[in-house]
C-alpha positions, 0 to 999 in steps of 0.5 A, a space after each residue: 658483727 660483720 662488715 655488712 651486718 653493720 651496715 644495715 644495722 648502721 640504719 637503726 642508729 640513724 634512725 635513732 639519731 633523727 628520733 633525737 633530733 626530732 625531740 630537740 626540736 620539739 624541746 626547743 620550740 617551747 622557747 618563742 624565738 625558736 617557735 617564731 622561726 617556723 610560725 612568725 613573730 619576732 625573729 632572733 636578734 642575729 648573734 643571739 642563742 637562738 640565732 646561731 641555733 637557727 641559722 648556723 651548722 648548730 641547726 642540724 640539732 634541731 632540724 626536726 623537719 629535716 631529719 623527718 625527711 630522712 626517715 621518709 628515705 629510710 622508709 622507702 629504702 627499707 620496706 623496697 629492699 624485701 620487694 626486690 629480693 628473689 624470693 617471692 613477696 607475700 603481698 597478701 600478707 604485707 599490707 594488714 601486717 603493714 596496717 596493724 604495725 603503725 594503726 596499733 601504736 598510733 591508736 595507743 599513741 592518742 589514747 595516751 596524748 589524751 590522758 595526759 591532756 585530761 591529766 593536765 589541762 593544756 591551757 595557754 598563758 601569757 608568754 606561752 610560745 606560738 607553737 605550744 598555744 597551736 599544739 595544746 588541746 583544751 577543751 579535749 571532747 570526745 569528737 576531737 579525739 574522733 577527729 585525730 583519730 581519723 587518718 583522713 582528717 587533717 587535725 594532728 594537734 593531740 599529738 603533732 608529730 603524727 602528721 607524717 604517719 599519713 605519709 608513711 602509711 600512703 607510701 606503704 599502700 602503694 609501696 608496689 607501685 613506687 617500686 616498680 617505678 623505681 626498678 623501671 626508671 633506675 637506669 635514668 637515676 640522674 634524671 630520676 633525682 633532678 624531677 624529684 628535686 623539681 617536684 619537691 620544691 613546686 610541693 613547697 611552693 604550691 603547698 601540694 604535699 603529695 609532690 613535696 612529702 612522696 619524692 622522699 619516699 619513692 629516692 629510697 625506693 630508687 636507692 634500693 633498686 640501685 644497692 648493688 650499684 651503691 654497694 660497688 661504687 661505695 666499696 670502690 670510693 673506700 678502697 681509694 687512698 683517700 677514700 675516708 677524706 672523700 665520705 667525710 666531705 661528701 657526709 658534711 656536704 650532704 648535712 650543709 646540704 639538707 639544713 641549705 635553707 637555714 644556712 642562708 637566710 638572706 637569699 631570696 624566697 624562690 632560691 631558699 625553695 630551691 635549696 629546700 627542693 635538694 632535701 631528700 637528694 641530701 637525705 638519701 646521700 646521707 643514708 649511703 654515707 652510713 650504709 657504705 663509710 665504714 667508720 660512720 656505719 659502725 659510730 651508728 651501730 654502737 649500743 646505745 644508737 642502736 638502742 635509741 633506733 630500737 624505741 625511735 618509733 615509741 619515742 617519735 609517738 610519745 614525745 610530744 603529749 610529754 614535753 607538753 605535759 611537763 610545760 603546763 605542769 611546771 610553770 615556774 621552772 626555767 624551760 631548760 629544766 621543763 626541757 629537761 626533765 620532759 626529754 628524760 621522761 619521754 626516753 622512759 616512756 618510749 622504753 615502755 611503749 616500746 616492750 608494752 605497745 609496739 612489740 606487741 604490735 610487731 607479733 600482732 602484725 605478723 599473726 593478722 598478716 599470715 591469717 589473712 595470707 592464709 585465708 586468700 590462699 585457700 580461698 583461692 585454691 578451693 575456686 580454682 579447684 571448683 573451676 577446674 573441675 566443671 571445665 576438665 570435664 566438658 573439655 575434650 580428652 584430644 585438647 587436654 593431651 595438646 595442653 599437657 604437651 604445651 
């Protein structure tokens, strides 16, 4: 594989890996002192497991809406890249293509969420943590399925993590925009980076989620108006003597940097918004760390993160009705096992939803998008041949020759 082929390919790991994160958090917030850290109630006792989990350099294991961030980022990077390329962008055929790629496996997604809740009834018990009792649905009917299927409704609880498909699929309909922003604004990156810093952290404080949730997305289209850029002054830092020791420390800042508000807990309430604020400026430092670190690029472009990046789509989907499932089908078993087992069958699953459900989607997607692609071309070309030809013929033939000659 070459050096560059592994780059991009070093994304795929990382996504894999913050699929990973996101069912370790998830996992772990079967446990209430890990819950009571996002939801309220009693905190962990400082020096406790959970605490260190919660308030140490161990949070990026669990940093679940962190690395939700960094998939925004990917997202923008990626889907802005084909935008940017010479060759011409088929928009026609993006956005039914882009709608059949996520709408599919979401719908399939819920269908499943659904028979396993009907399977095992998600009843809250004594001693049930804060966000399993948030995240069950009992009694399930068919307008709550009606309700989490619609996009424009906020109830996600029949599968949580499906709160950032919105997100995902408001950036993808308006990706023209966000990269021609980014092409016209590239050359005020610092400045660039400093509003999105300032918008995030007054979408934290307003609870106004367009300013904190799109500025992740629109870095990533940033980041990829300026890879040429990035590729330059990445391949200069690598040539440096102490090129390795530099990504290592930028790596390891950028990863303090995203998890900033955990680290710190004794800080006022507008300082932690401010370190939350510099999330996707962290996020975005760390997808450049795997494009352009060579050793960190090929850790990510091994087999099985590679594989891992393959399904992470599948497993982001599934993983939560599972941990669910196993957490009212097992009370008696220590939440260690119920976590096990859940993560193990979630993996398993995801393998399955991937070659069943989102293979298929990707074919389907790539037929919806050519048809339509199809239809507006020749739609197109039959009005504007019927336009031309009433117009040819009242035209003069003195004003036709000074058109050919324009």
């Amino acid at each position: 594989m070459s050096s560059s082929s592994r780059r991009l390919t070093s994304l795929d790991g990382l996504r894999g890996v913050a699929a990973l994160i996101v069912v370790a958090h998830h996992v772990s917030l079967l446990y209430q002192p890990f819950a009571a850290t996002y939801m309220g109630g009693d905190l962990p006792a400082e020096g406790s497991l959970a605490w260190w989990f919660s308030h140490s350099p161990l949070k990026l294991l669990t940093a679940g809406p962190e690395a939700v961030i960094i998939f925004f980022v990917l997202s923008g990077f990626v889907l802005s890249l084909p935008v940017l390329r010479p060759r011409e962008f088929d928009w026609m055929a993006y956005f039914p293509r882009r709608l059949v790629r996520i709408g599919l496996p979401v719908l399939c997604s819920l269908v499943l969420a659904a028979g396993l809740a009907l399977l095992v009834p998600q009843i809250p018990r004594f001693g049930t943590s804060s966000w399993a009792a948030s995240t069950s649905v009992h009694p399930l009917s068919i307008e709550r399925f009606l309700v989490n299927i619609d996009p424009l409704m906020p109830d996600v609880t029949l599968n949580n993590p499906l709160w950032s498909i919105f997100w995902e699929m408001a950036f993808s309909m308006a990706l023209a925009l966000f990269v021609g922003l980014a092409v016209v604004l590239k050359r005020f990156w610092p400045l660039v980076l400093a509003l999105t810093v300032a918008s995030t952290f007054l979408g934290i404080d307003s609870q106004a989620q367009s300013f904190r949730y799109l500025p992740a997305f629109f870095v990533g289209a940033l980041a990829a108006a300026l890879f040429p850029r990035i590729q330059a002054i990445g391949a200069a830092i690598s040539s440096w003597r102490i090129g390795h020791l530099v990504w290592a420390v930028v790596f390891v800042a950028s990863l303090l940097l995203l998890i900033g508000t955990w680290l710190f807990p004794a800080l006022t309430p507008i300082p932690a918004m401010w370190l939350a604020g510099f999330q996707p400026v962290a996020a975005l430092i760390i997808v450049i760390c795997c494009l352009e670190w060579s050793p960190l690029a090929w850790l990510l472009s091994v087999g099985p993160l590679r594989w891992a990046g393959m399904v992470s789509f599948s497993l982001y989907l599934v993983h939560v009705p599972i941990i669910l499932t196993f957490y009212y089908l097992f009370p008696s078993l220590s939440l260690p096992v119920v976590g096990m087992l859940a993560v193990v069958t979630a993996i398993a699953v995801a393998a399955a939803f991937y070659w069943l459900i989102e293979k298929r989607s990707h074919t389907l997607s790539k037929i919806t998008g050519a048809a339509v692609a199809r239809g507006f071309a020749h739609r197109g070309s039959g009005e504007t041949a019927a336009a031309a030809a009433p117009d040819a013929q009242q035209t003069p033939a003195r004003e036709l020759a000074s058109d050919s000659r324009a």
